[in-house]
NUSE-605900 format. One record per residue (C-alpha): x, y, z; residue in three letters. Coordinates in steps of 0.25 Angstrom, whole numbers, plus 5000, padded with zeros to 4 digits. Layout:
# NUSE-605900
XYZALA...
# end
This chain:
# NUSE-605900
526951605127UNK527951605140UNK528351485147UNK527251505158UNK526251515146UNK526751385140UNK526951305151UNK525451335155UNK524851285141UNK525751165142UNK524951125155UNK523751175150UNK523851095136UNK524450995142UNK523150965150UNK522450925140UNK521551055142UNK521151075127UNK519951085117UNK518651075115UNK517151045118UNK516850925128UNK515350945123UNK515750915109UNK516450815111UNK516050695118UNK515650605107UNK516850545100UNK517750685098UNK517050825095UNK516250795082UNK514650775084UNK514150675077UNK512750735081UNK512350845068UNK511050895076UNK510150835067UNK509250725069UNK510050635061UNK511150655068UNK510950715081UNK509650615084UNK510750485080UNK511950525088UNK512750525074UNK512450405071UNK511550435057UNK512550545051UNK513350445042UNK511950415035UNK511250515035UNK510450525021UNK509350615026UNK509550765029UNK510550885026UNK511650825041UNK512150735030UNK512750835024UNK513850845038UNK513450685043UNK513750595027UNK513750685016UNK513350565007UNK512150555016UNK511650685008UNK511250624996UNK509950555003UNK509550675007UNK508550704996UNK508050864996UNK508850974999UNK508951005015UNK509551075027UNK509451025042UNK509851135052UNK510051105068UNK510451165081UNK511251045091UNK511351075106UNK512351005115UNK512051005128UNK513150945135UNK513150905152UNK514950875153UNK515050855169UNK516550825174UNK516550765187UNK518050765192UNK518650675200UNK519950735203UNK520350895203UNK521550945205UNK521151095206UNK519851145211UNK518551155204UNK517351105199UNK517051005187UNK516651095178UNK514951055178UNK514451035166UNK515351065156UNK514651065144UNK514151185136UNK512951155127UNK513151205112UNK512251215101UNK512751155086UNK511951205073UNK511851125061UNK511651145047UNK511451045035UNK511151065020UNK511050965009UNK510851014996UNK510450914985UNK511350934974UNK510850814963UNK510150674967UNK511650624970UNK512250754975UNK511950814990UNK512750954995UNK512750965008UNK513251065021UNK513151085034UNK513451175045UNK513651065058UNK514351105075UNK515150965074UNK515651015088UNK515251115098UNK515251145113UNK516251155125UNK516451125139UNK516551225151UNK517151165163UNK517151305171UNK518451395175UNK518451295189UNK518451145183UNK519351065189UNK519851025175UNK520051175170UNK521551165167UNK521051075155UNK519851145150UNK518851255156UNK518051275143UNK518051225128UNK517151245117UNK517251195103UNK516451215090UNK516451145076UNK515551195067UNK515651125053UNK515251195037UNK514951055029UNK514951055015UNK514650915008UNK514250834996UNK513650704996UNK513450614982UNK512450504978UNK513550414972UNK512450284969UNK511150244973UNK511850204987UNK512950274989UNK513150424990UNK514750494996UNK514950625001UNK515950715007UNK515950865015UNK516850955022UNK516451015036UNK517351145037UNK517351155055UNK517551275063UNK518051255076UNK518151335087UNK518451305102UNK518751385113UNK519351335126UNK519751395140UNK520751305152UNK521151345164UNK522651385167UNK523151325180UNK523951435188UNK523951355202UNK525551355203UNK525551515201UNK524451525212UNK523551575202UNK522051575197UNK521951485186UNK522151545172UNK521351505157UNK521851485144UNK520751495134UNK520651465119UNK519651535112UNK519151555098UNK520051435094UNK519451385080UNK519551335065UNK518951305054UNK519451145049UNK518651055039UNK518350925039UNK517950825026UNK517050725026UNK516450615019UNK515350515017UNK514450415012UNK513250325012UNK512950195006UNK511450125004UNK511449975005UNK510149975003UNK508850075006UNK508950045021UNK510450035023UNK511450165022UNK512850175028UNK513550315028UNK515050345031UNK515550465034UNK516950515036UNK517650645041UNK518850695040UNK519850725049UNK519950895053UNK521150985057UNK520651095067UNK521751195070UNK520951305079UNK521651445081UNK521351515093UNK521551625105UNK522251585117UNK522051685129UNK522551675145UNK521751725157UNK522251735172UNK523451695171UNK524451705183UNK525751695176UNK526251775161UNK525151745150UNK525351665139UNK525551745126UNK524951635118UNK523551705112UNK523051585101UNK523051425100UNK523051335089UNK522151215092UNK522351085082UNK521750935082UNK521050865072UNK519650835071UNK519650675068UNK519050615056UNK517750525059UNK517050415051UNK515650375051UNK514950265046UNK513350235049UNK512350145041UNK510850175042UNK509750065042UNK508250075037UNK507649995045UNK506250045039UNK505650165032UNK505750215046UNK506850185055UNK508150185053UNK509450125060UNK510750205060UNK512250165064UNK513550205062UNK514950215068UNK516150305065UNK517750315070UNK518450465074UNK519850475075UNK520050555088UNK521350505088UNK521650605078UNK521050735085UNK521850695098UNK523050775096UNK522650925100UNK523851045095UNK523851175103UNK524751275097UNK524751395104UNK525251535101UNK525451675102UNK526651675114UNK527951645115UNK528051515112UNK526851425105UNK526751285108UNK526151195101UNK525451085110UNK524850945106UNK523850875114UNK523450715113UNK522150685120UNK522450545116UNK520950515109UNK520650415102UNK519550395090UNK518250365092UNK517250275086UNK515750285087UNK514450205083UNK512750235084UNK511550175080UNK510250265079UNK508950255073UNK507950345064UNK506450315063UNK505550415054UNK504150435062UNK503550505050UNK503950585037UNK504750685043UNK504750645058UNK505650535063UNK506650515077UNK508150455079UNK508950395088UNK510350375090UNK511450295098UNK513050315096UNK514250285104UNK515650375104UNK516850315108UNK517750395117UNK518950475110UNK519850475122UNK520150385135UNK519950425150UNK521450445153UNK521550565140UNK520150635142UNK520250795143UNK519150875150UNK519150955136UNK518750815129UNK517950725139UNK517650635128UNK517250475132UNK516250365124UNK514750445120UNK513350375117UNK512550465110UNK511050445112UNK510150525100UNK508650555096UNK508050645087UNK506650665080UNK506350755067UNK504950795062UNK504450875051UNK504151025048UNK503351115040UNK503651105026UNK505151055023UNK505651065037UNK505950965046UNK506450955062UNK507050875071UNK507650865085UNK508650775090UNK509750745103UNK511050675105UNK511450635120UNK512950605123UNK513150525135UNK514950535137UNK515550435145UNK516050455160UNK517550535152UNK518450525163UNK519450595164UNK520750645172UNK521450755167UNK522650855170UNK522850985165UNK523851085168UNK524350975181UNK522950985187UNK522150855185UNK520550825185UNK519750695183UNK518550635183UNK517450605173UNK516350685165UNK515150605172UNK514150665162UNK514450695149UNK513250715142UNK513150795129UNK511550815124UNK511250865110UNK510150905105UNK509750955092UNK508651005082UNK508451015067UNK507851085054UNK507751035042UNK507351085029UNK507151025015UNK507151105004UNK
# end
């Protein structure tokens, strides 16, 4: 890369115009806690640490498996459906703010526990754990940090879960993720007297993996506490790196390295009978964002290949919901749900690529029986993001103001079958 090339990704970087999914994202990180199952989706996370009933315990608490009595699969389909509006305050350059922002996606699941003994459970699962992007539009007043992003996670789950006594049972899996992101930015060529340029990242991706465990605990036939715990996760995407309308020599640069790492997470929830019919749920959990705050660019193909760090200066998160589950009949039944994220970063540090503040999740679902061994359900999960202000400069041209509605709706439906 020549000096003019060099110089340009400097400013660019520099910005903090770099990764990802705002739609994904604006819970406590990128990972969705939502699974697009009744259980999980209609809780707002909140019952995946106990979980003991169907075939999502194999990804939620892989101990949770060994309640789970005949062999089954649940297969979903999740919707985001997202509404990310920035409402600027100051612009430095001309444009607009980008309207909504948010491009909906869809999120397939797939779960399988297998019973192996009366003790021993196999489990896998195919689960999105992220997925979706932001697109500002070519004329945002903030495109010299990000124009579009979009990022997948798709996550291949093999697990085991153990009966070890009558009120304990462990268990332990390994989510092998593919990622894959792809990003475009604007190049500010305002002191050549030119049109602006766009640097754009596409095909980026990797495949990382990610341990886990778990357990869950009886104290008695109506008390069950779960914990779950998950490791930390290198990602290391390789992708291609192209140039279009610029005004002075190209960058010969033509692939980037993207590195960060996915935080580990603990999760802890206790589940209450409170009769034969309803049950009370709650649990809290810690991430350590801190850890996936440093971002490493290295750039290659030209003549020179910097190698570039970013700190967005997060911080981890912490998280706590209560929900409920009443059975109507059998087979037919309804929850609710109620959580709260904290916010990974503070005002100053926010990024239009990552317009993360504090989330309560508000959740509902209702299941009904089929014919023969099949069973349905539906089930939703409003985000409602806080204000996110934010004031920005990338590449000398500073924007600000706030996202005045950030609100992500997710919606979702199930089969299950029992065989």
């Amino acid at each position: 890369m020549n000096a003019w090339g060099l110089n340009r990704f400097h400013r660019v970087l520099s910005g903090g115009g770099l990764l990802f999914s705002a739609q994904t994202v604006m819970a406590a990180g990128f990972y969705l806690a939502e699974l697009g199952t009744p259980g999980s989706l209609g809780t707002a996370g909140v019952a995946n640490p106990t979980n003991t009933f169907t075939a999502d315990s194999s990804w939620a608490n892989p101990a949770g498996m060994t309640g789970v009595e005949e062999n089954e699969w649940v297969a979903g389909l999740q919707l985001i459906l997202p509404n990310v509006r920035f409402d600027s305050s100051v612009a430095e350059v001309a444009g607009d703010d980008g309207g909504n922002a948010g491009l909906p996606a869809g999120v397939p699941s797939f779960f399988l526990v297998k019973k192996l003994s009366d003790k021993a459970r196999f489990g896998f699962s195919i689960a999105g754990l992220m997925g979706g992007g932001i697109d500002y539009g070519n004329e945002f007043v903030g495109r010299y940090a990000v124009t579009r992003a979009e990022l997948l996670g798709l996550g291949i789950s093999p697990s085991f879960g153990y009966q070890v006594t009558d009120k304990l049972s462990l268990g332990a899996g390994v989510s092998f993720v593919y990622t894959v992101f792809e990003e475009d930015i604007s190049i500010n060529q305002a002191a050549l007297g030119a049109p602006d340029g766009e640097m754009s990242v596409k095909d980026a991706d990797d495949w990382g993996y990610q341990p886990y465990i778990g357990l869950t605990y009886a104290f008695s036939d109506r008390a069950v506490l779960g914990v779950v715990y998950r490791a930390e996760m290198d990602v290391d995407l390789e992708g291609d790196l192209s140039f279009k309308n610029m005004a002075g020599p190209t960058p010969r640069a033509n692939s980037v390295d993207v590195s960060w790492d996915n935080p580990q997470w603990l999760d802890v929830g206790f589940r209450y009978h409170v009769s034969d019919e309803t049950m009370v749920f709650f649990n809290a959990g810690w991430q350590e964002w801190s850890q996936f705050s440093e971002n490493v660019l290295a750039i290659q193909g030209g003549l020179i290949s910097p190698v570039i760090t970013l700190d967005r200066n997060w911080d981890d998160t912490w998280y706590a919901g209560v929900a409920l589950a009443r059975k109507l009949s059998d087979k037919k039944g309804f929850s609710l749900g109620l959580s709260y994220d904290s916010s990974p970063v503070e005002d100053n540090f926010r990024t239009a690529d990552f317009p993360l503040d504090e989330t309560w999740k508000f959740s509902g679902s209702y299941g009904w029986p089929g014919k023969g061994k099949l069973d349905y359900a539906v089930g939703a999960t409003l985000y409602l993001v806080g204000d996110a202000k934010l004031d920005q400069t990338a590449q000398g041209v500073r924007f600000a103001g706030d996202y005045d509605k950030n609100i992500l709706f997710f919606v979702g439906g199930t089969i299950r079958y029992v065989f």
